[in-house]
Every structure is written in structure tokens, then in C-alpha cells.
C-alpha positions in Angstrom: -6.6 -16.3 6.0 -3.9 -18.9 5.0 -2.1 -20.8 8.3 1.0 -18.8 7.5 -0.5 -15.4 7.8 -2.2 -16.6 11.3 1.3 -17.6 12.1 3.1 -14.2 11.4 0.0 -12.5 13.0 0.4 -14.5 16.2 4.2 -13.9 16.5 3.7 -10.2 15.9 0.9 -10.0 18.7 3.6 -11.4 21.4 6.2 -8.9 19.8 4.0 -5.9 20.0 3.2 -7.1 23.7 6.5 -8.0 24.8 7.7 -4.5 24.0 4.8 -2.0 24.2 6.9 -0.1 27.2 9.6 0.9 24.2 8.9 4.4 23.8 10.9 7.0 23.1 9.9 10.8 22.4 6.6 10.4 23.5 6.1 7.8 20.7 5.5 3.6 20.8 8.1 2.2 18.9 6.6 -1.6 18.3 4.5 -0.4 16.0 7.2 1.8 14.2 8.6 -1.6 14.0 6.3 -4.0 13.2 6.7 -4.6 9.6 9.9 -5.0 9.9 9.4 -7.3 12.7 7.6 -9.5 9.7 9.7 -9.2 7.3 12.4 -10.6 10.3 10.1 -13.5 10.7 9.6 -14.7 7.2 13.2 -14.4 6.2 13.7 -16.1 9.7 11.0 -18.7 9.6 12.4 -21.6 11.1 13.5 -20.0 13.8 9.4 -19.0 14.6 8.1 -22.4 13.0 8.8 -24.1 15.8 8.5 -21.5 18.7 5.7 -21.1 21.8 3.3 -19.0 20.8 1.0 -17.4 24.0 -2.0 -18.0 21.6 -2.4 -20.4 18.6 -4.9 -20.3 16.0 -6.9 -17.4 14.5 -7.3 -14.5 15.5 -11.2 -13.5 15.8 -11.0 -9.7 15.5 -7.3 -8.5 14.1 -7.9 -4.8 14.5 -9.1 -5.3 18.5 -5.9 -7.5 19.0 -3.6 -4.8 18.1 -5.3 -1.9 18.9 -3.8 -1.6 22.5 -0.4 -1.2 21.0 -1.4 1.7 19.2 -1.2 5.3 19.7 -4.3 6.9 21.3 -5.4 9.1 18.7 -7.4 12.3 19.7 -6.6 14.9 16.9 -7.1 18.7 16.5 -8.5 19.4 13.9 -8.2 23.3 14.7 -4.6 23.0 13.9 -3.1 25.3 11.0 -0.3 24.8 8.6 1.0 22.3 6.3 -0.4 18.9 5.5 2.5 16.7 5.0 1.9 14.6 2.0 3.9 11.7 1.1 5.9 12.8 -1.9 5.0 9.4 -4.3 1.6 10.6 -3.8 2.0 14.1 -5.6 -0.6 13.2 -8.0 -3.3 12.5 -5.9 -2.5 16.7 -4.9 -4.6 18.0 -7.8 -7.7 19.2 -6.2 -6.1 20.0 -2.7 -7.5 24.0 -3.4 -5.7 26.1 -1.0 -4.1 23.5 0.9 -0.6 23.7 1.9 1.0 21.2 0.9 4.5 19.6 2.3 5.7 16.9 0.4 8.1 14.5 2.0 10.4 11.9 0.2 11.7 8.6 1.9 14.1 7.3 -0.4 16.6 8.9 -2.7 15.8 7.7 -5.7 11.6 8.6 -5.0 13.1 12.4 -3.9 15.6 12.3 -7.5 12.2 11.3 -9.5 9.8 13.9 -7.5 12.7 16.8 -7.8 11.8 16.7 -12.0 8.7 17.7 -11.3 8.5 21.8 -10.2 5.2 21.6 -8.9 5.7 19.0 -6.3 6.9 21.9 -4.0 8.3 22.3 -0.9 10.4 18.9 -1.3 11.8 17.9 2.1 14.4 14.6 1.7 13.6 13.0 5.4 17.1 11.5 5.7 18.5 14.7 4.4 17.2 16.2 8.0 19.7 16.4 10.8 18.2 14.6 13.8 16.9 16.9 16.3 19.1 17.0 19.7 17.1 15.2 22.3 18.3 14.5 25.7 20.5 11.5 25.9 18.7 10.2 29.1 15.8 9.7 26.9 17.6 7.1 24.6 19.4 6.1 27.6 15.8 5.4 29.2 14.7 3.6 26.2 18.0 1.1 25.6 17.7 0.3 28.6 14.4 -0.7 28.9 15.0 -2.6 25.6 17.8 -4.8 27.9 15.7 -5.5 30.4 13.2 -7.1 28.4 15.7 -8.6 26.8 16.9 -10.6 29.4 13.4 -11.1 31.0 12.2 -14.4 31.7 8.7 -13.2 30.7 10.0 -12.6 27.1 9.0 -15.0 25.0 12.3 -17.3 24.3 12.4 -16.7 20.5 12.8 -12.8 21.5 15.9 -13.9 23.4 17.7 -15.6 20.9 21.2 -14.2 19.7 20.3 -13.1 16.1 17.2 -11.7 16.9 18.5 -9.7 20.3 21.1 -8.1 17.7 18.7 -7.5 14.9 16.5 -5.8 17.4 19.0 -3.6 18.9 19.8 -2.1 15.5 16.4 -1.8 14.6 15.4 0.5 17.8 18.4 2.1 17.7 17.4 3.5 13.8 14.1 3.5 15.0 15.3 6.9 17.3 17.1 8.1 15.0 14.2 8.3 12.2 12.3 9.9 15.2 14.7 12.7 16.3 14.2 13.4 11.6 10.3 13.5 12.3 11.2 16.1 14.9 12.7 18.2 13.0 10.6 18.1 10.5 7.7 18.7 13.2 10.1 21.7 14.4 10.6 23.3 10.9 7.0 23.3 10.0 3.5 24.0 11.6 2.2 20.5 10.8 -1.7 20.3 10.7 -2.3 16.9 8.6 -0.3 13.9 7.3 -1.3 11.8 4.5 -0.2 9.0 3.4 -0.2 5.7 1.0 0.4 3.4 3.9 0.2 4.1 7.4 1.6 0.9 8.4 4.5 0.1 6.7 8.2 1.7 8.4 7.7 5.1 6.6 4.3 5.2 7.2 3.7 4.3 10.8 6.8 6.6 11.6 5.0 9.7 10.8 1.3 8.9 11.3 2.5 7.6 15.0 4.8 10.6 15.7 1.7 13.2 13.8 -0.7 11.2 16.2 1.4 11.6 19.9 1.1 15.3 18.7 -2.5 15.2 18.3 -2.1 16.0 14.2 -4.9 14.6 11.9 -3.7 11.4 10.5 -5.1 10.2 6.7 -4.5 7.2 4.7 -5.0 6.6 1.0 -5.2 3.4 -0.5 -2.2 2.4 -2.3 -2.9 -1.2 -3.5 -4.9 -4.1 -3.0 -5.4 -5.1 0.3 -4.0 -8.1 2.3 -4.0 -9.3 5.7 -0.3 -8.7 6.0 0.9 -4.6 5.2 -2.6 -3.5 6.3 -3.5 -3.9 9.7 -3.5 -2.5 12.0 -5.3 0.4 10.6 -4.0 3.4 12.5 -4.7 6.4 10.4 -7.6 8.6 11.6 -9.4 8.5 8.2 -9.0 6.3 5.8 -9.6 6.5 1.9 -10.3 2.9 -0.1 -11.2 2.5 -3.7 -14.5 0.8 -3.5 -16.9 -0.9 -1.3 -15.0 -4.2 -1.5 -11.9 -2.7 0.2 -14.0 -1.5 3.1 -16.0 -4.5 3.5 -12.3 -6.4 3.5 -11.1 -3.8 6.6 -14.4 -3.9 8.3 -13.9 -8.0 7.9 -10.7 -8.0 10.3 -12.6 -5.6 12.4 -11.4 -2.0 11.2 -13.5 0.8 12.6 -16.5 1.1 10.1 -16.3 5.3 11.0 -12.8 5.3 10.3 -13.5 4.6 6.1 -14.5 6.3 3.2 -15.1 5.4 0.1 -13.7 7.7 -2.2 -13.5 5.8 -5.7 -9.9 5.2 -7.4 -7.3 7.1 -6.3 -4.0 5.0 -8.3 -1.7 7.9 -7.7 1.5 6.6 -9.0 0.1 6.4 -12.7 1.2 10.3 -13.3 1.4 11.5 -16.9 4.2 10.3 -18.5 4.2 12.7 -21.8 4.9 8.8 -24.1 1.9 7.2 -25.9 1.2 3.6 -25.3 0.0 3.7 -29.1 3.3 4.5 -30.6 5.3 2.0 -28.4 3.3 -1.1 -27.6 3.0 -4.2 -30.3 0.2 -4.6 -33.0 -1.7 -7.5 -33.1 -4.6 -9.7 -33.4 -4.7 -9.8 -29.6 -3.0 -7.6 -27.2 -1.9 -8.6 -23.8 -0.7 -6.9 -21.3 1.4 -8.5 -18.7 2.0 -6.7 -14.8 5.0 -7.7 -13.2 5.1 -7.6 -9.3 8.5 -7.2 -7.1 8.9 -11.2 -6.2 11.9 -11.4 -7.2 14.1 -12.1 -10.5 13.5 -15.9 -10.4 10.0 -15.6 -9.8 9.2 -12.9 -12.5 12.0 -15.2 -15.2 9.5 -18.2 -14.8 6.6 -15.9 -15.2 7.5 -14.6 -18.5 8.8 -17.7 -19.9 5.4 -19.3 -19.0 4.0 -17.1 -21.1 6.4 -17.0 -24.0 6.2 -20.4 -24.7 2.3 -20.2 -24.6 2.1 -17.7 -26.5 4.9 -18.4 -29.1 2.7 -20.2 -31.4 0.5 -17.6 -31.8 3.8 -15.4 -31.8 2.3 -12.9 -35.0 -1.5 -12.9 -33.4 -0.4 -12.1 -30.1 1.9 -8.4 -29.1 2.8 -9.0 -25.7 3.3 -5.9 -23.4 5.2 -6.6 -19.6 5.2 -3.9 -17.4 7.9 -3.6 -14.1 6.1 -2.8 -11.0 7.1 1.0 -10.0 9.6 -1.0 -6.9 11.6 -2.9 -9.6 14.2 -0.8 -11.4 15.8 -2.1 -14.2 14.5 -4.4 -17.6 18.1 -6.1 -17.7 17.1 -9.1 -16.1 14.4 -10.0 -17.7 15.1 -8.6 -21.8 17.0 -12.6 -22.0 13.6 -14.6 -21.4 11.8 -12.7 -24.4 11.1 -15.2 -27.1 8.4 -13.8 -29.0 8.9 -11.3 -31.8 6.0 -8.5 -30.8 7.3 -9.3 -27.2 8.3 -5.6 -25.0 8.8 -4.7 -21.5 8.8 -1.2 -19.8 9.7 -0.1 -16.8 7.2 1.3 -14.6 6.4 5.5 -15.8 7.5 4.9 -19.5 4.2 4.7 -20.6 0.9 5.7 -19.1 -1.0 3.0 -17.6 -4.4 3.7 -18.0 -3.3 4.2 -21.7 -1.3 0.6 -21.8 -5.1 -0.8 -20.4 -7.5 0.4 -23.1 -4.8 -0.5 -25.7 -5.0 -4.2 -24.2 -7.5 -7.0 -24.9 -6.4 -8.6 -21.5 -4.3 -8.1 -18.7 -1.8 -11.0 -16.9 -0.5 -10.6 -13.2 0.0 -12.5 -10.1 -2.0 -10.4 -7.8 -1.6 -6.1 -8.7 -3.6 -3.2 -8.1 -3.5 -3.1 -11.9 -5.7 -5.9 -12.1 -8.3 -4.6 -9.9 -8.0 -1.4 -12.2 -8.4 -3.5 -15.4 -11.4 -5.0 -14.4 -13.2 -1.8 -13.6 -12.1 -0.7 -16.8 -13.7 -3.5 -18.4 -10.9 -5.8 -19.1 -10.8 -9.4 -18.2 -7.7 -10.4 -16.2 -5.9 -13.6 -16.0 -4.3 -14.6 -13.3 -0.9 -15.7 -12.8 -1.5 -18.0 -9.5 -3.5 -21.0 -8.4 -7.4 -20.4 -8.1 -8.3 -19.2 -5.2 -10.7 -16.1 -3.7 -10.2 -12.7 -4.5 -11.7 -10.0 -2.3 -13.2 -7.9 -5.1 -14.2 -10.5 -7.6 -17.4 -12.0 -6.7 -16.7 -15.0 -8.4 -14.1 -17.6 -9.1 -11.1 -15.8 -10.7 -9.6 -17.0 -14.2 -6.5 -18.6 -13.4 -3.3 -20.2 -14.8 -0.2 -21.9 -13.2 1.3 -23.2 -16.1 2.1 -22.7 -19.9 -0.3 -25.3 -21.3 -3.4 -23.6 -19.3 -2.4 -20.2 -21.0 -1.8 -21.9 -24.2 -5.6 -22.7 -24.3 -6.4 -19.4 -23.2 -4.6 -17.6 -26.4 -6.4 -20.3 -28.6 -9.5 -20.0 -27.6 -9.4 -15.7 -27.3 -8.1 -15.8 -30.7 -10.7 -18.5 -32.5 -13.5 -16.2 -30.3 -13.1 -12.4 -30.2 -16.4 -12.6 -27.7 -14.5 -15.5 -25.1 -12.0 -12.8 -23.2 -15.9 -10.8 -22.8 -17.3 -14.1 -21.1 -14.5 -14.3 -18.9 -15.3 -10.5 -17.8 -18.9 -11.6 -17.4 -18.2 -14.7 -15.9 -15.8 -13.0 -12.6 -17.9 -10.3 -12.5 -15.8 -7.2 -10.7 -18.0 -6.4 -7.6 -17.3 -2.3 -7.2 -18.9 -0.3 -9.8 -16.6 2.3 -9.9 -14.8 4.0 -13.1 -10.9 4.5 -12.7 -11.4 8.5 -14.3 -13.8 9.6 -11.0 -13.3 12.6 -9.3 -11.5 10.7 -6.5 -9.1 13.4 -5.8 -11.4 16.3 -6.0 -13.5 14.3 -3.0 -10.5 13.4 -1.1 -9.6 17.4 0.0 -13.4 18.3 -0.2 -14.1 15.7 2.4 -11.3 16.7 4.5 -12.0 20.5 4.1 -15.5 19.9 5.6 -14.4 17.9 8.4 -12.3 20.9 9.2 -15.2 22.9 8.4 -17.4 21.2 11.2 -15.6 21.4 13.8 -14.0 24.9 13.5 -16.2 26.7 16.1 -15.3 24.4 18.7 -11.9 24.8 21.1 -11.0 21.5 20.7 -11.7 18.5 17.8 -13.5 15.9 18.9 -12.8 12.3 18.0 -12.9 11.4 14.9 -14.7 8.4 15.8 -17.6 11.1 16.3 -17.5 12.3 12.8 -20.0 9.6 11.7 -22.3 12.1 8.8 -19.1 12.4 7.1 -16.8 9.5 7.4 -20.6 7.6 6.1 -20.4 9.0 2.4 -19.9 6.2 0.0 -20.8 7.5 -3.1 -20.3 5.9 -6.7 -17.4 8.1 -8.8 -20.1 9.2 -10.8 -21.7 11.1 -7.9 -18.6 12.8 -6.3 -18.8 15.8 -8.5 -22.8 16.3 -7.1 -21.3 15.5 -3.4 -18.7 18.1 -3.7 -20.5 21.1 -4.6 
């Protein structure tokens, strides 16, 4: 882990134990807050640069570190009614059987986009929810607890700073106020079962921590590649990952081995889009296919032109295909750093994805899920970064930083129609898993027979008991034999 990431780490250890007594409806708000808290701190950096930090260095076991500040989970898995499924993840729904299913939207635009589609039904809108009506002594309670530590000598200084008092008012403040939603949404509906694409991040952690002081089965599904930062802790109950190379990475900073499954690839946002890559990509001698992440404009400008000006000339060999990450919105600001004639960008759901990766010859991206899915489709991938490790490559990843590097790589793929296969060969993808598996069928069998097991008895155990089920990690081409 890079000295930066111990840094943010370190910082949000002191947060979450300067302010573990927030609580408010039965519910720890430091974790409700923590990314956010991050976020803070790297758009403030200076301010925590210097700071006194209780601790310094790495951390040995990240999970143990921050799972005092969690909520004690203890679900009941004897609970009836809905299972309240992220609305972004509707396609992962196919295979969910009887289940009832409650799917919940987080922003407007994600409830706009999930309205066009009649089966994702009931749609709740969480903002569109009136908060429930709580007493005011318990926000009352909670404010001023938040003062006190505030003003506490015992809080670490950079807590007490001006900016960051204010910033931290607000934040609780909304922080209640997304909890009275969760309410009524908890009020409306019998809830039995969240599920999730991150269980950490502010949307996440609000209703797996509110499901879990109400003893409701909390699930995670993997939602991209995994990283120190947006990942941990891991608080869900049950947690779904792609391949063995995700878990090992969890298990690495100490995640609870019981906890994860391996279900195969699950990449739920790449829903049918009713467009064919074939009619709307470039034709060339080599197709590539670039994968844009949310960096920012400047970032993603530099990007592209890098690759313009290696690939300009080659410009009628080479069609070159960008793709907007589904969090970026509009092609505008990047349409003016095209050079190259068979050169098109999409926004993210124009074209089908798995379609736009068999079409390609290779695949360019700073660090994206859709490399990871490239390379178990067997696709090489270049990477847009300096070299470095990569958790599910076994060996050194191809890399490239500047436009002469790429240059070298479009001569050489060109001259040698076998070279982009020895740069598969020579990286060597270390799950051997196929992105069309039965992932989804496995999912809502598994969690049907966890239900299943424990049905006879008054109250659910653990989960952390479950072991002959939370153990099953079989290859994609095995889940139809597990489920029957």
C-alpha cells in the first residue's frame, strides 16, 4: 500500500475513534461518514500532511482496526419481505426466482434511467421519501454530543480546526436526515435483505448500517476492482467477489475469510442496450478499444491525446473506440482532442460492452473493471499508468505513460498479428473465470439456501457460523452443477 493510502487510513482510524459515541437512531454515524471523511482529507491534504497522527505507519490488519467502529451485526435470517436491491444493480435481478424485490435509487438521474425500464419494479427514489418524524431530543442528543467532542481537548487538533468543525456539522446534520429516509423506507416495507454494489461508500454504508441495527441480512456485490481505499472496512454480512484474486486481496487486509464468496462475474451495469457494437465501432486493421475512468476532464484530455498522436500514423490501420465510464455524462469535452479519422467515443450504455470487447483486438485504461473483464475474455490490455502490481495479474502488467511507448506498441501489433497474444500470455490473468457464468443464478441460489438452513430455528445464527456455505468457490463453469 502506497504511503498516501497509509496516511488517509491513519487519519480515518483517529476520525472513526474520535466520534464512535455519534449515534443517532440506534445507528453509528462515523462509518455513515467515513468516505466522505476521505474524500475531506484528500481535497484537504495539507491540512492532514502535517497533523499528529496517534499512530504512524502501516497498519497490520485494516479490517481488525476498524472493526470496533462498526455495527455489531447479528442478522435474522427468519425475516420475511422485500430485499431491497440497489436500483443500478437491476441486472444482476435475473435469477432472483420468487424473491421480492425493492429496488431503491440514490440519485435522480440513476432513478430517471431505471424508470425506462418496466421491470425494475417497485422504484422507490430515497430522497423522494419524507423523513420520518423522530423525536427532536434525539438529534438534540446527538448535536450535542458532536459539540462536545468538538471542543474536547482529547480530539485530535486537526478535528478542531474551523473548516473542518463546519464541514463536519453539515455532514452529521445530512447524515440524520438520510437516516430519518432509511426509516421510512424501513416503515413502508417489511425489509428482510439489502443488497448492494458497495456497502461502504455514503449510500452504501447508510443502508447496510441502518439494515444491520435492525438485525436485516446485509449482502454486497462486487462492483469494481478492488482498492485499499472504497473497500474496507467490509461491513456487509456476505459478500459476493468476481474471482479468487478479489478474495485473496480482502482476506490480505484481514476481511473475514467466512464473510466471502466467490460467485464469478457479476458486471451488472453492462445491461442490454438494444445497439450493436458492429454497426457503430471503426473498421480496421487493429481495433482498440479505449476505457475512460472519472479522473477528471484534464486527466482524460491528456489520455486521449496520448494516444492520438501514437496512433495517428497508423491513423487507417488503427479504428479507435473510447468509452465514458457509466459516472461521466457527457462526450462534449472530449469530441475536441479526436485527431484520428476512425477515432469514436460513446458514452457509457450506447453500446454493449461485452459486445465493444470481442469486437476489439486490445483494450486501453488507467485502472477499470473493464480491464479485468477484458483479460478474462482473452484480450490483452494496456495500461494507461506507470508499471506497477496489479492484484489479479500474476505478472508484470503492460504499461505505457507516454505517446512514444504506445507508438511502439501500435507498430509492433500491426507488423505481428501474434505480439498483442504474447502480451496476453506474457501477464497471464490469474482467475479462470468466463465473464458469461451463471453468476447471477448463484448469487439468489446461495442466498435462498442460507435461508433454507436456518429456517427451523427461532432465531439466525451468525453468519460467521454459516461456514459450508459461505466456503463455495466454484469456477463459472460449475455454478449451473452447484445450483441444482
Amino acid at each position: 500500500m502506497h504511503n498516501k493510502t497509509w496516511l488517509i487510513w491513519r487519519h480515518s482510524i483517529d476520525f472513526l475513534e474520535a466520534f464512535k459515541s455519534l449515534h443517532y437512531d440506534n445507528v453509528p454515524l462515523g462509518i455513515l461518514m467515513l468516505r466522505d471523511f476521505q474524500k475531506y482529507m484528500l481535497r484537504h491534504s495539507k491540512a492532514f500532511g502535517n497533523a499528529k497522527l496517534k499512530k504512524a505507519g502501516p497498519i497490520r490488519n485494516l479490517q481488525a482496526a476498524c472493526s470496533p467502529y462498526l455495527v455489531p451485526a447479528k442478522p435474522n435470517l427468519n425475516k420475511s419481505g422485500y430485499t431491497i436491491v440497489r436500483a443500478e444493480l437491476f441486472g444482476m435481478s435475473k435469477g432472483s426466482g420468487g424473491e421480492k424485490l425493492l429496488f431503491v435509487a440514490h440519485h435522480h438521474r440513476e432513478y430517471r434511467s431505471m424508470l425506462k425500464i418496466k421491470e425494475c419494479r417497485p422504484l422507490i427514489y430515497l430522497h423522494g421519501l419524507p423523513p420520518a418524524r423522530l423525536s427532536p431530543a434525539m438529534a438534540q442528543k446527538t448535536m450535542g454530543a458532536l459539540r462536545t467532542l468538538l471542543s474536547s481537548a482529547r480530539t485530535p487538533a486537526v478535528f478542531r480546526k474551523s473548516a473542518f468543525r463546519s464541514w463536519l456539522t453539515a455532514r452529521v446534520k445530512k447524515a440524520m436526515l438520510d437516516v430519518r429516509r432509511v426509516h421510512t423506507l424501513f416503515n413502508r416495507y417489511s425489509i428482510r435483505r439489502t443488497v448492494y454494489g458497495s456497502t461502504i461508500n455514503h449510500h452504501g454504508a447508510l443502508i447496510t448500517s441502518f439494515a444491520q441495527s435492525r438485525k436485516v441480512h446485509t449482502v454486497n456485490i462486487q462492483h469494481g476492482l478492488m482498492a485499499p481505499i472504497a473497500h474496507f472496512p467490509v461491513n456487509a454480512d456476505l459478500n459476493f467477489v468476481w474471482g479468487k484474486s478479489h478474495a485473496d486481496f480482502l482476506k490480505s487486509y484481514g476481511a473475514p475469510p467466512n464473510k466471502i464468496v466467490v460467485s464469478g462475474p457479476c458486471f451488472y451495469r453492462n445491461l442490454p442496450t438494444g445497439n450493436k457494437a458492429a454497426a457503430n465501432m471503426g473498421s480496421a486493421h487493429l481495433q482498440v478499444l479505449v476505457a475512460l475512468q472519472p479522473l477528471g476532464n484534464q486527466y482524460n484530455k491528456t489520455l486521449i491525446r496520448s494516444i492520438e498522436q501514437a496512433a495517428k500514423p497508423f491513423e487507417e490501420k488503427i479504428a479507435i473506440t473510447y468509452k465514458l465510464h457509466p459516472d461521466q455524462g457527457s462526450t462534449s469535452p472530449f469530441r475536441s482532442s479526436l485527431r484520428c479519422r476512425k477515432s469514436k467515443i460513446f458514452r457509457h450504455g450506447i453500446l454493449p460492452l461485452n459486445e465493444m470487447i470481442d469486437r476489439s483486438d486490445v483494450v486501453i485504461t488507467p485502472y477499470s473493471s473493464v480491464a479485468y473483464e477484458t483479460l478474462i475474455s482473452a484480450k490483452p490490455v494496456i495500461f494507461y499508468r506507470k508499471p506497477g502490481y496489479v492484484y489479479y495479474i500474476r505478472n508484470a502488467p503492460v504499461c505505457f505513460h507516454s505517446a512514444a511507448g504506445l507508438k511502439q506498441i501500435f507498430s509492433k501489433a500491426i507488423a505481428n498479428r501474434g505480439y498483442l497474444s504474447s502480451l496476453l500470455t506474457r501477464m497471464g490473468v490469474i482467475d479462470k473465470v468466463k465473464p458469461g457464468g451463471n453468476s447471477n443464478r448463484f448469487i439468489w441460489s446461495s442466498l435462498r439456501r442460507l435461508t433454507a438452513n436456518i429456517a427451523s430455528k427461532d432465531e439466525a445464527e451468525p453468519i460467521l457460523e454459516l461456514e459450508p456455505i459461505l466456503e463455495l468457490e466454484p469456477e463459472p463453469e460449475l455454478l449451473s452443477t452447484a445450483i441444482k
